[in-house]
CHARMM internal coordinates of N, CA and C (Angstrom, degrees):
IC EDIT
DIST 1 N 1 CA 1.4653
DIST 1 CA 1 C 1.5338
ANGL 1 N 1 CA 1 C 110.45
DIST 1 C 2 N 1.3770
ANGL 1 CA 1 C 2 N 127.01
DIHE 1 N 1 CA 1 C 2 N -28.98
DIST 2 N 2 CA 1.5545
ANGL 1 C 2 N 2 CA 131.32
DIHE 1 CA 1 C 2 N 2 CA -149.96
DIST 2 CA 2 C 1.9340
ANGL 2 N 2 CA 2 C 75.00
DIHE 1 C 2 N 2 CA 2 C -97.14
DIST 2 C 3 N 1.3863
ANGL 2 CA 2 C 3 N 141.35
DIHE 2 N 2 CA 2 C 3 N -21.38
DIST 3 N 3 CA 1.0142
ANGL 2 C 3 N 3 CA 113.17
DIHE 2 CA 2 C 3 N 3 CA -174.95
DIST 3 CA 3 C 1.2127
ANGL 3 N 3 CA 3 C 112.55
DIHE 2 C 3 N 3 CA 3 C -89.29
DIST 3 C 4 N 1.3843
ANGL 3 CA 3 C 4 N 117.12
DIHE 3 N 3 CA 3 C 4 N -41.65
DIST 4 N 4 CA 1.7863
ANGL 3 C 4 N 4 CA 110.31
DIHE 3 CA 3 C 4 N 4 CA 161.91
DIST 4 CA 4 C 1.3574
ANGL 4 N 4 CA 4 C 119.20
DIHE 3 C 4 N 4 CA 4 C -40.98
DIST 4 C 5 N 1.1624
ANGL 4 CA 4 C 5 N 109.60
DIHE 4 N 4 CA 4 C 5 N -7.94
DIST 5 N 5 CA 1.6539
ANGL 4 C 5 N 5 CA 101.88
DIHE 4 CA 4 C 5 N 5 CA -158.81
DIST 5 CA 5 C 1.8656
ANGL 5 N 5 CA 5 C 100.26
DIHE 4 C 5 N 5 CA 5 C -98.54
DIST 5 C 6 N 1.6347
ANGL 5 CA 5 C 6 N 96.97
DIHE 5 N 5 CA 5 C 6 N -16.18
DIST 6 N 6 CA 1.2869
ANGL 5 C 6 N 6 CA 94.41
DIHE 5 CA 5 C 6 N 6 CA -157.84
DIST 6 CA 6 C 1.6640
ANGL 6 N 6 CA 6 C 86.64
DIHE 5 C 6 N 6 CA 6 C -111.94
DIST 6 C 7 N 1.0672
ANGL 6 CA 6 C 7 N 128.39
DIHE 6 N 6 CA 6 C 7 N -12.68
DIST 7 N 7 CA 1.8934
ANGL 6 C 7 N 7 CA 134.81
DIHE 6 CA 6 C 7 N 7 CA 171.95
DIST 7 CA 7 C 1.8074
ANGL 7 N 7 CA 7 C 102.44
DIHE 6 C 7 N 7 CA 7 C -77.24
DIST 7 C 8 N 1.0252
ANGL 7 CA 7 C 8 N 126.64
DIHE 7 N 7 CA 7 C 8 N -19.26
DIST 8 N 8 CA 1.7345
ANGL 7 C 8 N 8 CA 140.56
DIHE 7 CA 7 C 8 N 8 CA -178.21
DIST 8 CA 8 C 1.3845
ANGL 8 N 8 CA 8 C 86.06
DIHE 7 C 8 N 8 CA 8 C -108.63
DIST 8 C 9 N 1.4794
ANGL 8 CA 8 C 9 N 148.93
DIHE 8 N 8 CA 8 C 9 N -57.65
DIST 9 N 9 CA 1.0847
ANGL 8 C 9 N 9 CA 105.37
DIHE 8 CA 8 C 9 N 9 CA -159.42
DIST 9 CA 9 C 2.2810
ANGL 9 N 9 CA 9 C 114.87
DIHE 8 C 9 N 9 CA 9 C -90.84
DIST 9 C 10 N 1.4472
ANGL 9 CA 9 C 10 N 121.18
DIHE 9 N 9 CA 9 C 10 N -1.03
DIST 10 N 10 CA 0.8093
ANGL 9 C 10 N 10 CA 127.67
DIHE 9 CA 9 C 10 N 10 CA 167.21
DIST 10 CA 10 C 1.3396
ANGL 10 N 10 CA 10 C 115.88
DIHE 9 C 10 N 10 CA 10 C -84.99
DIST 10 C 11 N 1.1775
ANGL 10 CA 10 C 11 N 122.51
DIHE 10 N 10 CA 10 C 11 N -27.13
DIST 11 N 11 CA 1.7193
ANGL 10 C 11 N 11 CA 143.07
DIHE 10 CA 10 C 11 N 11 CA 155.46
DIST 11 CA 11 C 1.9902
ANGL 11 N 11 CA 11 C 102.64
DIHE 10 C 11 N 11 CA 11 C -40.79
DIST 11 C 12 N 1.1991
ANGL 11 CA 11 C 12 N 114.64
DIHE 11 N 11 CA 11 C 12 N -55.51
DIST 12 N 12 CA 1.5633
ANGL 11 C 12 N 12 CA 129.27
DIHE 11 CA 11 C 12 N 12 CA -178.99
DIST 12 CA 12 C 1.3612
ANGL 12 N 12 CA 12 C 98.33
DIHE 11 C 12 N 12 CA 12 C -66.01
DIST 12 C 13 N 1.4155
ANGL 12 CA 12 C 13 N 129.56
DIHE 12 N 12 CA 12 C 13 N -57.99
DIST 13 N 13 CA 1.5670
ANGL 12 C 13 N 13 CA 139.11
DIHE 12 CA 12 C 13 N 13 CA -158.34
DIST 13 CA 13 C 1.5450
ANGL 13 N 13 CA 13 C 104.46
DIHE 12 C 13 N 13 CA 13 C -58.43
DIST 13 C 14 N 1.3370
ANGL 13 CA 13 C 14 N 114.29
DIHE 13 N 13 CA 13 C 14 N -37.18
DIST 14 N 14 CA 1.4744
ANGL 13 C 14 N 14 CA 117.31
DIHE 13 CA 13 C 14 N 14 CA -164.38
DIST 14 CA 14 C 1.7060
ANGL 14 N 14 CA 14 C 95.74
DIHE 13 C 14 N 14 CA 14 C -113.32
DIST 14 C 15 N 1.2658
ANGL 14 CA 14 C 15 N 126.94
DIHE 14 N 14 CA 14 C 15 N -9.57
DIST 15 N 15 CA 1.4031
ANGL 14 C 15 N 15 CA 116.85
DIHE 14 CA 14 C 15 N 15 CA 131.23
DIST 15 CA 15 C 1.3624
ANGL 15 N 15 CA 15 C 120.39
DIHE 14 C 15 N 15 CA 15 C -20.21
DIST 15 C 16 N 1.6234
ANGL 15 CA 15 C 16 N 91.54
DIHE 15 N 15 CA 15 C 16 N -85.94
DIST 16 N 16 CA 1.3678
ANGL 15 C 16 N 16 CA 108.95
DIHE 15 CA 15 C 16 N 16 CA -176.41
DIST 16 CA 16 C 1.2000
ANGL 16 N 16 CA 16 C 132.54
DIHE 15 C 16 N 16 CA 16 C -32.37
DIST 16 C 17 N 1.1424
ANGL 16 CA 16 C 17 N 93.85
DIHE 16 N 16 CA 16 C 17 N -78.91
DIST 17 N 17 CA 1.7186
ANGL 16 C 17 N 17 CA 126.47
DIHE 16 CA 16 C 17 N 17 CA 167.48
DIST 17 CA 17 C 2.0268
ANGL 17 N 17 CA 17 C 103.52
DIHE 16 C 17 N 17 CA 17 C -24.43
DIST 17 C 18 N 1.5017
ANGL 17 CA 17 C 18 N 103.22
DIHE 17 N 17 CA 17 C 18 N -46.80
DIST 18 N 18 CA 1.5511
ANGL 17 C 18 N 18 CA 96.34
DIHE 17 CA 17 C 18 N 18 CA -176.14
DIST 18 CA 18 C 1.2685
ANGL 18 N 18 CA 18 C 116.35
DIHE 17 C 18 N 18 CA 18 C -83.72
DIST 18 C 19 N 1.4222
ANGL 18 CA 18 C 19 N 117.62
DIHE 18 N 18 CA 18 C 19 N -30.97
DIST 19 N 19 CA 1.3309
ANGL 18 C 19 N 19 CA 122.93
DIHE 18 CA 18 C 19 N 19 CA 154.58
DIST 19 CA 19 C 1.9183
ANGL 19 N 19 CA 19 C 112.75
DIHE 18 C 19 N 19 CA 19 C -23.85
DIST 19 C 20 N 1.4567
ANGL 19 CA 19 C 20 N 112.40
DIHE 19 N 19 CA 19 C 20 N -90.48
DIST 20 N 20 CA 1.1117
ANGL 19 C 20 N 20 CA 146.21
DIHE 19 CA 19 C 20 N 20 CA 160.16
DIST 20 CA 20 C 1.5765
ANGL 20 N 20 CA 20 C 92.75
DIHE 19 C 20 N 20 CA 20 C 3.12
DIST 20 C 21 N 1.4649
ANGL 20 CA 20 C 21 N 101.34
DIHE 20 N 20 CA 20 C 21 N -77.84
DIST 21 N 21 CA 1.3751
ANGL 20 C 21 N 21 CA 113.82
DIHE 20 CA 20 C 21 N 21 CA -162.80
DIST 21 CA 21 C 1.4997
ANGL 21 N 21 CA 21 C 105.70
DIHE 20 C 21 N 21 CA 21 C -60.34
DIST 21 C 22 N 1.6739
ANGL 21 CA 21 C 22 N 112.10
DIHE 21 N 21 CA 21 C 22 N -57.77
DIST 22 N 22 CA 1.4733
ANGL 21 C 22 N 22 CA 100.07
DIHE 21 CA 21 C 22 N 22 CA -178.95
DIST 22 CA 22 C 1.8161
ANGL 22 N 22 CA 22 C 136.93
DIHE 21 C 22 N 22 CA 22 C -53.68
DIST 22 C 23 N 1.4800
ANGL 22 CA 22 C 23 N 91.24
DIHE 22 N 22 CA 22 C 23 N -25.51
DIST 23 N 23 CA 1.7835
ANGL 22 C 23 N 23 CA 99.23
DIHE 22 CA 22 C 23 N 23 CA 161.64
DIST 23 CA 23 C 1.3264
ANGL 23 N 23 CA 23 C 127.89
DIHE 22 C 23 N 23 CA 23 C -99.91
DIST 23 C 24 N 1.3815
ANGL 23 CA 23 C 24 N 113.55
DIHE 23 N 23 CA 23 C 24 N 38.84
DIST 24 N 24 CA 1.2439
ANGL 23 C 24 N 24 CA 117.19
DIHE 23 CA 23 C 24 N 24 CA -168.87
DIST 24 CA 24 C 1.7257
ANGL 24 N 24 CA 24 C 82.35
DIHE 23 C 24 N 24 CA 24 C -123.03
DIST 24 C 25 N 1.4529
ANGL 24 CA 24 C 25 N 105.76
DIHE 24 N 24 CA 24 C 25 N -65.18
DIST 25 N 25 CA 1.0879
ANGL 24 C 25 N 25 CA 120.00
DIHE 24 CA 24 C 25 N 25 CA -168.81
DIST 25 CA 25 C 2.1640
ANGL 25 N 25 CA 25 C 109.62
DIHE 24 C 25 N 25 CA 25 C -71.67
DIST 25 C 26 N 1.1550
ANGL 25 CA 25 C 26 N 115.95
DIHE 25 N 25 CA 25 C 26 N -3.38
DIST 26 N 26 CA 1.9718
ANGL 25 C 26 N 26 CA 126.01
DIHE 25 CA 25 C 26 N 26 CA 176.39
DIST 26 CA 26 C 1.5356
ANGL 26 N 26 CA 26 C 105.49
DIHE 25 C 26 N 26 CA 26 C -96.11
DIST 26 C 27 N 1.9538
ANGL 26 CA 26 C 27 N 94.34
DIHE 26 N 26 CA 26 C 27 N -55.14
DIST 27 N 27 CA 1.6285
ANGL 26 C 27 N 27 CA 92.99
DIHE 26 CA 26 C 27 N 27 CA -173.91
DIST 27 CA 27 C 1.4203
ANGL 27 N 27 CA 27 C 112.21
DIHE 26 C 27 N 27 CA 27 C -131.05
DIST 27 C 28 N 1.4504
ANGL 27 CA 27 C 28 N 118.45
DIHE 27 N 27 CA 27 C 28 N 42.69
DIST 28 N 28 CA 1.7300
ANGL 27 C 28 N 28 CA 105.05
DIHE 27 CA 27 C 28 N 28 CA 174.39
DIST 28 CA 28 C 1.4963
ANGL 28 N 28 CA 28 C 99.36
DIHE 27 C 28 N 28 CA 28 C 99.79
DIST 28 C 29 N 1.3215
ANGL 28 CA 28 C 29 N 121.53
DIHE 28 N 28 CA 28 C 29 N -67.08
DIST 29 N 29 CA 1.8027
ANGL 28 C 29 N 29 CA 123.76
DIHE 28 CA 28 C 29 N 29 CA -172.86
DIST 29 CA 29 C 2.0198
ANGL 29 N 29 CA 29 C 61.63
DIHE 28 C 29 N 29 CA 29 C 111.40
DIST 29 C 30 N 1.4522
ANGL 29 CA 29 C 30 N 117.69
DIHE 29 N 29 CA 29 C 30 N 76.21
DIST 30 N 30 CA 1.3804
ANGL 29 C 30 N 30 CA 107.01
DIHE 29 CA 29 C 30 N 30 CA 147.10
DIST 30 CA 30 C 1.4557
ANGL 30 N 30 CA 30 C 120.13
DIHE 29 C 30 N 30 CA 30 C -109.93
DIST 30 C 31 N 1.3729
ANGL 30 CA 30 C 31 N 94.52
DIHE 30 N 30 CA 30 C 31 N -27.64
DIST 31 N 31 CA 1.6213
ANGL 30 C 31 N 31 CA 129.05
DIHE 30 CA 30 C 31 N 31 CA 177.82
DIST 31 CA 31 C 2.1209
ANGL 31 N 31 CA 31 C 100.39
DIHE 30 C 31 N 31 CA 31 C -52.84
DIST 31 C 32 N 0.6733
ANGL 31 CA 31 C 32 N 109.15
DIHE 31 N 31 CA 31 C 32 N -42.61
DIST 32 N 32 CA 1.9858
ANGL 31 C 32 N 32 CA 140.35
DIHE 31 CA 31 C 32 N 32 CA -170.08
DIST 32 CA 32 C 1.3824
ANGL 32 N 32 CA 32 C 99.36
DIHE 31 C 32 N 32 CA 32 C -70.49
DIST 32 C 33 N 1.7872
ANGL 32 CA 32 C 33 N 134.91
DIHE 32 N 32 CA 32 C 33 N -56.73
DIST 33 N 33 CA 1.1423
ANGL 32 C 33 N 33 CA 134.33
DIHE 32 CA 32 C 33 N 33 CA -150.52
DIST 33 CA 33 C 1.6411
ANGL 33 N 33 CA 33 C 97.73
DIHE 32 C 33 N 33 CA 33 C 79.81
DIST 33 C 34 N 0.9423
ANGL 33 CA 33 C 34 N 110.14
DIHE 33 N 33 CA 33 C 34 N 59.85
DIST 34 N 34 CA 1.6680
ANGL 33 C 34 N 34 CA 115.71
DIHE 33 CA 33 C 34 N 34 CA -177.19
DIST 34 CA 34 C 1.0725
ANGL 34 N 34 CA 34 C 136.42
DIHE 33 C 34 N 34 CA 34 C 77.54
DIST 34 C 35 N 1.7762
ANGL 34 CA 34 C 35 N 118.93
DIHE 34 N 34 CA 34 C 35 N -27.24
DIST 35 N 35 CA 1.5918
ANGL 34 C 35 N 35 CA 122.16
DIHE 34 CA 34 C 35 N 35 CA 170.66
DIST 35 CA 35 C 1.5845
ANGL 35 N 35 CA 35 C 83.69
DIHE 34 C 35 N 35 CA 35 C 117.06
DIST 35 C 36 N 1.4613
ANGL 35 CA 35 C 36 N 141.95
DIHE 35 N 35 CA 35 C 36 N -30.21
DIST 36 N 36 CA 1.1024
ANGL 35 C 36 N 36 CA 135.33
DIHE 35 CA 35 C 36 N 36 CA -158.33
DIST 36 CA 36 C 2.1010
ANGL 36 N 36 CA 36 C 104.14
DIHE 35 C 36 N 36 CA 36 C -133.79
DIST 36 C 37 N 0.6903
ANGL 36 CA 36 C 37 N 99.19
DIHE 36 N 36 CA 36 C 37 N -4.17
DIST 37 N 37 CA 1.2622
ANGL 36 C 37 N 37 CA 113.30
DIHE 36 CA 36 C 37 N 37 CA -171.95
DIST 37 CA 37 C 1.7667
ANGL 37 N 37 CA 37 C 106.65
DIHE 36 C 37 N 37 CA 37 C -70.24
DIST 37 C 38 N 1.5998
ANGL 37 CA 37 C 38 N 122.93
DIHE 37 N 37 CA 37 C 38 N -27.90
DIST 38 N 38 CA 1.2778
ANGL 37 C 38 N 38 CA 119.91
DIHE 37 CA 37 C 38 N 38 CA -160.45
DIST 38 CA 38 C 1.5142
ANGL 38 N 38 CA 38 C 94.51
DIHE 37 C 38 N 38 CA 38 C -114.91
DIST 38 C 39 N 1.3549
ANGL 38 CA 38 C 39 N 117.86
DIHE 38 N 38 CA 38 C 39 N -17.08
DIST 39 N 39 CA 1.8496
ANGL 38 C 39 N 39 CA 126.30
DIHE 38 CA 38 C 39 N 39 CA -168.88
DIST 39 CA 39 C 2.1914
ANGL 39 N 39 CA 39 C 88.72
DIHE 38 C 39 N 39 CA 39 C -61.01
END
COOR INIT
IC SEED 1 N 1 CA 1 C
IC BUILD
């Protein structure tokens, strides 16, 4: 169970992470509060 838990939660991280990147790199990271604003 602790490995599903940890394959879903690195699954989310690099979600993120591409998120991050794709509105940083479309609109500034204005969408973000800067790209650093929520870390």
């Amino acid at each position: 169970m602790e490995t599903v838990l940890i394959v879903v939660h690195l699954m989310v991280v690099l979600a993120l992470v591409g998120v991050v990147l794709l509105q940083r790199s479309e609109g500034g990271g204005l969408g973000i509060g800067g790209g650093s604003g929520f870390m």
